[in-house]
C-alpha positions in Angstrom: 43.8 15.8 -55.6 46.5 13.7 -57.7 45.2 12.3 -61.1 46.4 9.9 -63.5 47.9 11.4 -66.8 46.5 10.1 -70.1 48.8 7.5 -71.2 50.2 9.7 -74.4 51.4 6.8 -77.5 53.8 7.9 -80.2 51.7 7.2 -83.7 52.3 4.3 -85.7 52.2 3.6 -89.2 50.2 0.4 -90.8 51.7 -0.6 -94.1 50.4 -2.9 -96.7 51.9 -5.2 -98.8 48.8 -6.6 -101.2 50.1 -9.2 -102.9 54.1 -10.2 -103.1 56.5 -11.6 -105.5 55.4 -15.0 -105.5 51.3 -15.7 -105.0 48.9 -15.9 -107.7 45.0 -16.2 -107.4 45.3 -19.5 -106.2 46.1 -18.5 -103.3 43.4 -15.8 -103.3 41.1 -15.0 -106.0 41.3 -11.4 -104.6 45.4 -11.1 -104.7 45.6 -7.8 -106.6 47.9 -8.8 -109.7 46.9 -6.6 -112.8 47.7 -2.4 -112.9 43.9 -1.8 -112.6 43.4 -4.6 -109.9 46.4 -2.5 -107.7 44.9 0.8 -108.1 41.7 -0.4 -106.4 43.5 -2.0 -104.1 45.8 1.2 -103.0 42.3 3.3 -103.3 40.5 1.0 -100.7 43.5 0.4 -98.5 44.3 4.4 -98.0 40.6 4.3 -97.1 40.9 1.7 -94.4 44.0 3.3 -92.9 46.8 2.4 -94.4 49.9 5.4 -95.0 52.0 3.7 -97.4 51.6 0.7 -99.8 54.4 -1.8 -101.2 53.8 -2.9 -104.4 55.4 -5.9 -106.6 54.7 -5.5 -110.5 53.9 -8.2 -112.0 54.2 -8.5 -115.6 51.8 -9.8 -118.6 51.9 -13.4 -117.5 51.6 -12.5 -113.7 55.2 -13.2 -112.9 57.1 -11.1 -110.5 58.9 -8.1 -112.5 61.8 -5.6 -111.8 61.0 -4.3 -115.2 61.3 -1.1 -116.2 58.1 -0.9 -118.2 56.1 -3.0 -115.8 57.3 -1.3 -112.9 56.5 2.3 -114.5 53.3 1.5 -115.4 52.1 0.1 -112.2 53.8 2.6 -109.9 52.4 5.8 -111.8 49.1 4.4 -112.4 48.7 4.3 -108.6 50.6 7.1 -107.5 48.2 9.2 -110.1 45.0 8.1 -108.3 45.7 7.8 -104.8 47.9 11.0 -105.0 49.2 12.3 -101.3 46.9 10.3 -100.0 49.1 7.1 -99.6 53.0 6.6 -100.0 53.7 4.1 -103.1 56.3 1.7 -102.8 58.6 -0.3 -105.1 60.0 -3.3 -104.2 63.5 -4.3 -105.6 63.2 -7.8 -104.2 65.2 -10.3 -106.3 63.2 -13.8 -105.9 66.5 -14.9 -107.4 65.8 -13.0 -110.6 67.6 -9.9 -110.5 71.2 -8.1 -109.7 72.1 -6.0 -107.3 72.7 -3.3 -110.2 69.0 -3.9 -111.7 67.4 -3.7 -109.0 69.8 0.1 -108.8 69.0 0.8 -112.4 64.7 0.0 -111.9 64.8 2.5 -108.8 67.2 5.1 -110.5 64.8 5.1 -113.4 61.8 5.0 -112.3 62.4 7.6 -109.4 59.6 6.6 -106.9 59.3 8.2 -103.9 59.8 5.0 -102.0 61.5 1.8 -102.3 62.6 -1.3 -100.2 65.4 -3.1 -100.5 66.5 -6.4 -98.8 69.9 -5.6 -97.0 71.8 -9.0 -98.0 70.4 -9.1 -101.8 71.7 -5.4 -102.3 74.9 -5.2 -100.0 75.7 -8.9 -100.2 79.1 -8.4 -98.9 82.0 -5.7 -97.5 83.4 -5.6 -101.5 79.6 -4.4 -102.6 79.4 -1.5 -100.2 81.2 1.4 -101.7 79.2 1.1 -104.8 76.1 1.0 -102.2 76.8 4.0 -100.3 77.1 6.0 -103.6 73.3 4.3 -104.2 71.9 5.2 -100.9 73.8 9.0 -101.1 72.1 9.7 -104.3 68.6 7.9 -103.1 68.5 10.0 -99.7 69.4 13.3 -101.9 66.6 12.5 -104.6 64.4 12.5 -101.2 63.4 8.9 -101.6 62.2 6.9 -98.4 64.2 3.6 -98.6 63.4 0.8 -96.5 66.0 -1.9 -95.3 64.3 -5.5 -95.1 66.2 -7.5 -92.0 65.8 -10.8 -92.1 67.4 -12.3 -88.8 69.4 -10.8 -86.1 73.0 -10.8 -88.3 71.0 -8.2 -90.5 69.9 -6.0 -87.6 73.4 -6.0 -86.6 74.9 -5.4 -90.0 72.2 -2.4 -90.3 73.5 -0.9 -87.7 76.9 -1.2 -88.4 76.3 0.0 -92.0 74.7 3.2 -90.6 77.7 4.0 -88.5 80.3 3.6 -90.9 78.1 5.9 -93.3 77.1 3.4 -96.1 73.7 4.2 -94.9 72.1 7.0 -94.6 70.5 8.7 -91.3 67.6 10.4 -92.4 64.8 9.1 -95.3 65.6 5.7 -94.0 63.0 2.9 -92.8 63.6 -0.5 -91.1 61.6 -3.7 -91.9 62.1 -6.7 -89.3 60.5 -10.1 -90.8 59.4 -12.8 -88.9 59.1 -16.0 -90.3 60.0 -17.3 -93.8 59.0 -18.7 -97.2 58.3 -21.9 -95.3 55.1 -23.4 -94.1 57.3 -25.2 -91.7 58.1 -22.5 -90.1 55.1 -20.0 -89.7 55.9 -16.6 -87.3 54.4 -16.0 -83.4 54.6 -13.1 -81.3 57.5 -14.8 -79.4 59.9 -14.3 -82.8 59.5 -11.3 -81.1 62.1 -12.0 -78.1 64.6 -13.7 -81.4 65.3 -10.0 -82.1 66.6 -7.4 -80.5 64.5 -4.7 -81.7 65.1 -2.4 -78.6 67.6 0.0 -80.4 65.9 1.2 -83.1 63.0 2.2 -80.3 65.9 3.6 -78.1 67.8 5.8 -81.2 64.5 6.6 -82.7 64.9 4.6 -85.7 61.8 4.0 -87.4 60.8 0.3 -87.7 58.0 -2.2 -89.4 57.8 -5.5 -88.5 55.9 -8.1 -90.9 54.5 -11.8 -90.4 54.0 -14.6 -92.4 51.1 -17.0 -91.0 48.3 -17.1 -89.6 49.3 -15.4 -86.6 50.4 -12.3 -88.2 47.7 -10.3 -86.3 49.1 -11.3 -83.3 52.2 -10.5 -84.2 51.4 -7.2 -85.1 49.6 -6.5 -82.6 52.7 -7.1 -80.4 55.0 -5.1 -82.5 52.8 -2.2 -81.9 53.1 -2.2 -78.2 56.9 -2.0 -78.6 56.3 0.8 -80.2 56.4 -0.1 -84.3 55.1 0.3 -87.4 53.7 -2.7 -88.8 53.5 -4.2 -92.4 50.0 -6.3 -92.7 48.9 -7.7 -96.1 48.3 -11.1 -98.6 52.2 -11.1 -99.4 52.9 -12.1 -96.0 49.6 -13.7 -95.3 45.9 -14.2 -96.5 44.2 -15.6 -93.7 42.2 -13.8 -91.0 42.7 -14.3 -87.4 40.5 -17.1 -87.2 42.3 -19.1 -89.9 39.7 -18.6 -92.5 40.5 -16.8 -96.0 40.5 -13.1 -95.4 37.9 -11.0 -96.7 40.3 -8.6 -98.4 43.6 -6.3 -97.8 41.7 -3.5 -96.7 40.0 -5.9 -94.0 43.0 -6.7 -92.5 44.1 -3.0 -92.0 40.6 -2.2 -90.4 41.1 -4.9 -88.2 44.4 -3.6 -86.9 43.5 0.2 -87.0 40.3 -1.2 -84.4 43.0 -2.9 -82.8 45.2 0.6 -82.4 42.2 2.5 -81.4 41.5 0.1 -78.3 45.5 -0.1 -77.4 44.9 4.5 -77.7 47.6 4.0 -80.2 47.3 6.7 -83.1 48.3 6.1 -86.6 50.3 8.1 -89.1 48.5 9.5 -92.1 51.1 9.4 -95.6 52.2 13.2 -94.4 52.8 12.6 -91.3 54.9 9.3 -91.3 56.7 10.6 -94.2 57.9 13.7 -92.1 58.7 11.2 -89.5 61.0 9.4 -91.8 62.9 13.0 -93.1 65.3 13.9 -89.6 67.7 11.5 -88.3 66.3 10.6 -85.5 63.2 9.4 -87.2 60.7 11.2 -84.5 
């Protein structure tokens, strides 16, 4: 008698990004902005499923901060209580703030054992990449997991292109695809999905997020996971549930996508596991 297999998934990672660069409780009286307020945060979203969290310091007035002290104090107060548990995450992003060499100089200080980093604020052009391939040498050998924010399709193709001529590293190296923008104008779908073509990083086993901003970001999600990808869910990119209402919290929004997985027989990386995935060159 001839049976159907088990459809087998590769797992999938759910990141979360809790509250951004740029919102403020206005936005939502929950949006995690304080050290203490972060730590509960990272504490509930491990708990809900998340393997690794992205975190933007704010400093005393609640402003977006690449500095030192701010980013120190945040990044070790979390990493102290949710310990293996969950991978901890810098951001370098800019906002227009910040050079290319401080946003070098917060990660080479600090030393987290993660950090992201938007490909056209830190390697703006050809002249900036020798000094960029000495940063991402000495970040792969200090075994740090970077992550490579892609904007649009010119970024996907510079990626790639960066990784062949050796400016980027092959191994301890994590994609992030973005759909949508800073815009209201302009909020993301699952068909930004087809703008992209995402198909090589599942083809060389390149480990991949995608995030949304919008309302649809759990559709969007949803969609990046049947292609195979990790996603990136959280009040940075958006604070609405599915429905359009305010969402409950961060750690809602993972459980609703880690139901979501479960129905799709999609497993999900744990902070161990997708941080082995992210060691070997191929990312598997």
């Amino acid at each position: 008698m001839v049976t159907e297999s088990k459809l087998k998934r590769d797992r999938m990672a759910i990141i979360v990004a809790p509250n951004g660069a740029r919102k403020t409780k206005q936005e939502h009286p929950n949006l995690p902005m304080t050290s203490e307020e972060m730590v509960t945060e990272a504490i509930a979203c491990q708990s809900a499923g998340a393997a690794m969290i992205h975190l933007h310091a704010r400093d005393a007035e609640g402003n977006h901060s690449l500095e030192i002290e701010d980013n120190l104090n945040v990044y070790h107060a979390v990493k102290h209580a949710v310990g293996d548990k969950l991978l901890v995450q810098l951001t370098t992003e800019a906002v227009g703030m910040y050079s290319p060499k401080q946003q070098m100089a917060l990660i080479k200080t600090v030393k987290p054992e993660a950090a992201s980093f938007a490909l056209r604020e830190l390697l703006p052009d050809e002249q900036s990449e020798k000094e960029g391939k000495a940063f991402f040498d000495w970040i792969a050998r200090q075994n740090i997991l970077s992550q490579i924010i892609l904007y649009d399709q010119a970024d996907i193709d510079r990626f790639f292109l960066l990784r062949e001529k050796g400016v980027l590293p092959k191994y301890n190296q994590h994609g992030l695809v973005v759909l949508g923008r800073y815009n209201k104008a302009l909020p993301s779908s699952p068909w930004d999905l087809r703008r992209f073509k995402l198909e090589r990083f599942v083809e060389e086993k390149i480990r991949c997020a995608v995030c949304a901003f919008g309302a649809k970001e759990q559709d969007c999600l949803t969609s990046a996971m049947l292609l195979g990808l990790d996603i990136r869910v959280g009040f940075e990119n958006n604070h609405l549930s599915a429905s359009g209402e305010l969402a409950e919290s961060n750690a809602m929004q993972i459980q609703r996508l880690k139901a979501i997985s479960k129905m799709l027989n999609i497993p999900l990386h744990d902070a161990k596991s997708f941080h082995l995935s992210l060691k070997n060159e191929l990312g598997t």
